[in-house]
C-alpha positions in Angstrom: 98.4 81.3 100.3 94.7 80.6 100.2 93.2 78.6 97.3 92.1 80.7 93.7 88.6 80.3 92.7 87.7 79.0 89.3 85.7 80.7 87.0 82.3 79.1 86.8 81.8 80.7 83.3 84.6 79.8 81.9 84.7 76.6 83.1 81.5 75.4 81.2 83.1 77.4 77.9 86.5 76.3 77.7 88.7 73.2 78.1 92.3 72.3 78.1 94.0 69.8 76.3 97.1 67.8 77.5 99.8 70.3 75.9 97.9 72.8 78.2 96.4 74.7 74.7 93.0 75.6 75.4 90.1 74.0 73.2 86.5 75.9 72.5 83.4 75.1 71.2 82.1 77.6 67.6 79.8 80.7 68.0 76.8 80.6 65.9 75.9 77.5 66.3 72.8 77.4 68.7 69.9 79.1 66.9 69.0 80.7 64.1 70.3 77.9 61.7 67.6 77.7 59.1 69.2 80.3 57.0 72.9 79.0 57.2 73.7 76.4 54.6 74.5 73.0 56.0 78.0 73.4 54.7 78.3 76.6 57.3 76.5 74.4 60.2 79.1 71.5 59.7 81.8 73.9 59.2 80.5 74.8 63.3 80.8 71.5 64.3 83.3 70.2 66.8 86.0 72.3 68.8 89.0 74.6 67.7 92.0 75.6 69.7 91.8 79.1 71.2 94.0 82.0 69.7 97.2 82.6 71.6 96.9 86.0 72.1 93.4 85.5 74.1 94.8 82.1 75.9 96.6 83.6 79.0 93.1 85.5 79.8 91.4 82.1 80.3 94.4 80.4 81.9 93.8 83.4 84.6 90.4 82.4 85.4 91.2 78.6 85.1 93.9 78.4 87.2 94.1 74.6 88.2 92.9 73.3 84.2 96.3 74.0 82.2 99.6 73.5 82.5 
């Protein structure tokens, strides 16, 4: 069978971590931050595991990362 390809995309967005949950980064954070309040921009801060429910779509186009 011939090797998958990994999506380039979703490579650069998401990452796994060694229970095989995926981790992503917060929206909202890149621009435009003058009118959030600094309690909203450290609330951004950091990474947060990805919902279940949306977790098998990126373990589709990352098929080597995960267990």
């Amino acid at each position: 069978m011939a090797k998958l390809k990994t999506n380039r995309a979703a490579a650069k967005r998401f990452k796994f971590t060694k229970s095989g949950k995926v981790k992503r980064s917060s929206a909202f954070a890149r621009h435009i931050l003058t009118k959030k309040t600094p309690k909203q921009k450290r609330g951004l801060r950091g990474t947060s595991i990805l919902a279940e429910q949306d977790e098998k779509e990126i373990k589709k186009l990352l098929p080597y990362g995960g267990k």
